[in-house]
N, C-alpha and C positions, 0 to 999 in steps of 0.2 A: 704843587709844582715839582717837587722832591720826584714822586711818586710816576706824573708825568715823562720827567728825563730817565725815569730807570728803564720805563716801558718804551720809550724809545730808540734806548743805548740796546735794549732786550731784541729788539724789532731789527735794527741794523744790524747786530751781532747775529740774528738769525738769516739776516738776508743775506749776508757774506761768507756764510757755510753751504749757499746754495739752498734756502728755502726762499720762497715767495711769498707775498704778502698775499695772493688769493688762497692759501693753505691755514690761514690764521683762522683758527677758532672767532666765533661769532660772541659777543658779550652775551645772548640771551642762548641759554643751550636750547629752548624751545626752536627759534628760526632756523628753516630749512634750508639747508647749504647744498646745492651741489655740489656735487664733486666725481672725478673720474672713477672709473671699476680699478681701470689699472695703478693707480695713485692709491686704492683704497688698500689690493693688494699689496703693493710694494710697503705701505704703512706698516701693512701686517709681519710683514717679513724680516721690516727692519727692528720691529718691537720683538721680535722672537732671538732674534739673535740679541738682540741685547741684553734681553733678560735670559738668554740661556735655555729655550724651551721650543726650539727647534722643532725638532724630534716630536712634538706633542700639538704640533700647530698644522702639520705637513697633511695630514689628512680635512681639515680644514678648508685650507686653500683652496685643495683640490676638487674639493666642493664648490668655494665660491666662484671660481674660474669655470667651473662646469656652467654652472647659473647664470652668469658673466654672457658666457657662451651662446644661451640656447635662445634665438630670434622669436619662441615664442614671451619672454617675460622682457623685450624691449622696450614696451611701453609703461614697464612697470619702474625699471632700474636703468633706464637708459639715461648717458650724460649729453642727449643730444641738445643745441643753445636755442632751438625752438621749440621747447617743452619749456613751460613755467607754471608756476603753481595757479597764477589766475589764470591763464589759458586751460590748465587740468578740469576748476572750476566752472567755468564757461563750458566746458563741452559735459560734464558728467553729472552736474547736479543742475544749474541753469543758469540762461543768459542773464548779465548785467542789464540793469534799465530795461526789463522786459516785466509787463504786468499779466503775462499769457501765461496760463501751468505749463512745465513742462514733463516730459515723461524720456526718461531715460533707460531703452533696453540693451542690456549688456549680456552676449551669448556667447557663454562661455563651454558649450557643450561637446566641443571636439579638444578639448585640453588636457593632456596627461592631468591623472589625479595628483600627482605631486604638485603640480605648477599651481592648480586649482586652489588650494587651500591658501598659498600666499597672496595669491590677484586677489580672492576675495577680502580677505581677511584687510590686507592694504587699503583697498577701496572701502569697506566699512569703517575703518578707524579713520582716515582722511575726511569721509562724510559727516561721521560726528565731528570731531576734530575744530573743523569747518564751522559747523554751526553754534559749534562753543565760542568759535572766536566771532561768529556772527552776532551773539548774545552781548559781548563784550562789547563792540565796537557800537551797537545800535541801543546803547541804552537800557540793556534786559528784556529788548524783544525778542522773539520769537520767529522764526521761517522755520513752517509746519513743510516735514520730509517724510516721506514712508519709502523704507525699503521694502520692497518684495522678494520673498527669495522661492523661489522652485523648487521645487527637490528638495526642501532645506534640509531634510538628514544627513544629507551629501555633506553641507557644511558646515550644522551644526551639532556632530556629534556626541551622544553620551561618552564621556571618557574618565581612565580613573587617573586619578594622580598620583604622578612619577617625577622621580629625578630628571628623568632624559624627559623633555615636552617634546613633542613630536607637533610637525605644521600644521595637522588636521584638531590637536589640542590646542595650540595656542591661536586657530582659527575661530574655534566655539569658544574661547575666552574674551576673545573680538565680542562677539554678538551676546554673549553675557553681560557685556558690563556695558553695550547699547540697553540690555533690557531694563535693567538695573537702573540707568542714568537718564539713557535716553530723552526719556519723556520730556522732563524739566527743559529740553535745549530743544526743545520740536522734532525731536525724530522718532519716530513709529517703525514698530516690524509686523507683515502680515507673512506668514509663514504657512506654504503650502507642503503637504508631506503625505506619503500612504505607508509612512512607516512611525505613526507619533512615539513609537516607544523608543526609537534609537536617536531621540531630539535628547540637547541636554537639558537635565532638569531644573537645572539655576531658568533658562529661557520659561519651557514652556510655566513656572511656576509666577513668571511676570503678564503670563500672557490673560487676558479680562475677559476676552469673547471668542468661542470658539462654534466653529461651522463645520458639523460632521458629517460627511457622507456616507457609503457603506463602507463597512468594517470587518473583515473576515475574520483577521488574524489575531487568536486567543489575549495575546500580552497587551495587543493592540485595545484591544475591548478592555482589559484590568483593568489599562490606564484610565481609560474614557470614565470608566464609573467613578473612578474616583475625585470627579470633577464634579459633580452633582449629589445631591442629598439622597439619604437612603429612599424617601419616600418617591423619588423621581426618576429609579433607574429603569422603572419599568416600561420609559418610552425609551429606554436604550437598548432596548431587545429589539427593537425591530431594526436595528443597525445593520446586520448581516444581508438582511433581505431588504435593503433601501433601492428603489429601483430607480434609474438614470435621472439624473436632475433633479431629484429628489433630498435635502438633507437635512438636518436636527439643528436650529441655532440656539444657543445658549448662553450664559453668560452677561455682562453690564450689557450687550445688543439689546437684551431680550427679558422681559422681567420673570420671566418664566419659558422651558425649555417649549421649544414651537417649531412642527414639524413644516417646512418650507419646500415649494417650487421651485426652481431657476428658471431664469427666462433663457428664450431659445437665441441662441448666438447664430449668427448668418457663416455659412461655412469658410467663407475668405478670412472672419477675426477668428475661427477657431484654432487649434494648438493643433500639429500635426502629430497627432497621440495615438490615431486611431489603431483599433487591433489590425493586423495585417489581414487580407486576405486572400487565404492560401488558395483555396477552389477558384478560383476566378483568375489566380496567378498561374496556376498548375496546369487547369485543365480548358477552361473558357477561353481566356486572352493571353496566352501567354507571351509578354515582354520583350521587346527586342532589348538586348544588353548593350549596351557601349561600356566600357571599362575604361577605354582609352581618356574618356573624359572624365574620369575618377581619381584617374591615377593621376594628371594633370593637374586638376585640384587637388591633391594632394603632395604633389611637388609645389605647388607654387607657379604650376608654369601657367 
C-alpha cells in the first residue's frame, strides 16, 4: 500500500508539471509502445540540456528529423493510430484463423541503400521476434517461416568490427543471430546470392544445404570448395561451365554432391532478369520512349 500511494503522489506530481499519463513507461520494457517522432525528439533535446551535452547531440537529431522526414521509411516509423502491431502481423507474415500458406513478397528494389538496410533488418527482427512470442503463448509450438532474401549480399554483408556500427552492419547482425536461433522458433533462411563471398560468415556457416550454380568468380569458387571434402571437389570444376538450369546440390539435401536440372518455369512466374537486348533494341525494333510516364512514377504523380 505504502509503495502504491508513492507511485501515485509520483503520477500526479508528474501530471502537474505538464506530463501525461500516455508518456508513462510501460511495466514490461519488452511491450511496444507508440509514440510520436516529434515527442521522441523533443525527449531528446530536453535530456541534452539537462545533462549539459548539447553541443554533442545536435548532429544527432539532425539525423533523426532527417529520417522523421523521408515518406519513404513511413511505414516503418510512422505514429500513424491505424497501424498496430497485429494489423503489421496480419498483412506481413499471415492471416489469423486462416489454415491456407501464405506467401509474402516485399519489393524493396527502388529504395535508397541507406533506407534498405533499416526496413530490412526491422522486418527480420519483428518476424523472429513474433514467432518467439508465438512459441510462448502456444505452448512451445512451433509456426514453421522461411525468409527468402534476393540479393542477400545486399543485406547480408561481410563486415569487420568497429566502434562506429554502421546500418548495413547492424543489418547482417539481424540475420546472424536469425541463423544462429532461428531454427529452434520455426524460422528458416534461404539465401540467394551470385556473390557467396561478400555473405557474412557467421550466416553462411549456419547454412546445411547449398544449391550451386555457375561460378566464375575466383574467391567465389575458394569458398564453394571449402564446403565439401577434399575427395569431392572434383565435381566442383565443372562450376564455371554449368550451363543454364543446370546446378550442384549438396549438403543435409543430398547425401552426396549431385549434379541437378531445373524445371522450366512458364515466362509470366519468371524474374525479370533477363540480359538486355541491345540488337533488337538498336537496330530491329527500336522503342518508342515515353519518359513523361517515368518521370510521373517517379514523383508520385
Amino acid at each position: 500500500p505504502a509503495v502504491e500511494t508513492l507511485l501515485q503522489a509520483i503520477r500526479q506530481a508528474y501530471i502537474s508539471f505538464g506530463g501525461s499519463e500516455m508518456e508513462e513507461l510501460p511495466i514490461d520494457a519488452d511491450i511496444p509502445k507508440p509514440f510520436n517522432g516529434e515527442d521522441f525528439i523533443s525527449s531528446l533535446e530536453a535530456n541534452s540540456q539537462l545533462m549539459g551535452t548539447t553541443e554533442y547531440t545536435e548532429t544527432l537529431l539532425l539525423r533523426i528529423k532527417t529520417l522523421l522526414s523521408d515518406s519513404k521509411l513511413k511505414n516503418v516509423i510512422s505514429s500513424d493510430d491505424g497501424i498496430t502491431l497485429e494489423n503489421w502481423i496480419n498483412d506481413y507474415i499471415c492471416s489469423s484463423n486462416t489454415t491456407e500458406c501464405s506467401i509474402t513478397v516485399i519489393d524493396l528494389s527502388l529504395l535508397p541503400a541507406e533506407l534498405i538496410f533499416i526496413i530490412t533488418s526491422v522486418i527480420a527482427r519483428l518476424t523472429l521476434e513474433t514467432l518467439q512470442r508465438y512459441r510462448k503463448v502456444n505452448n512451445g509450438k512451433t509456426l514453421p517461416i522461411t525468409l527468402v532474401m534476393e540479393e542477400a549480399h545486399t543485406f547480408i554483408k561481410r563486415y569487420n568490427d568497429t566502434n562506429n556500427e554502421t546500418a548495413s552492419e547492424l543489418c547482417s547482425k539481424v540475420f546472424e543471430k536469425i541463423a544462429r536461433e532461428g531454427r529452434k522458433f520455426g524460422l528458416g533462411l534461404v539465401l540467394s546470392s551470385q556473390r557467396p563471398s561478400e555473405l557474412s560468415p557467421t550466416v553462411l556457416s549456419q547454412c546445411n544445404s547449398f544449391l550451386l550454380h555457375r561460378i566464375s568468380n575466383d574467391r567465389d569458387q575458394e569458398l564453394v570448395n571449402k564446403l565439401v571434402p577434399d575427395n569431392l571437389r572434383g565435381l566442383l570444376r565443372e562450376l564455371p561451365s554449368l550451363p543454364s538450369q543446370n546446378a550442384i546440390l549438396l549438403g543435409w539435401a543430398s547425401e552426396l554432391p549431385v549434379l541437378v536440372h531445373m524445371n522450366h518455369l512458364k515466362e509470366e512466374y519468371r524474374p525479370k532478369s533477363d540480359d538486355p537486348t541491345y540488337w533488337k533494341s538498336w537496330i530491329e525494333e527500336r522503342p518508342s520512349i515515353d519518359w513523361k510516364s517515368v518521370a510521373d512514377d517517379w514523383l508520385g504523380n
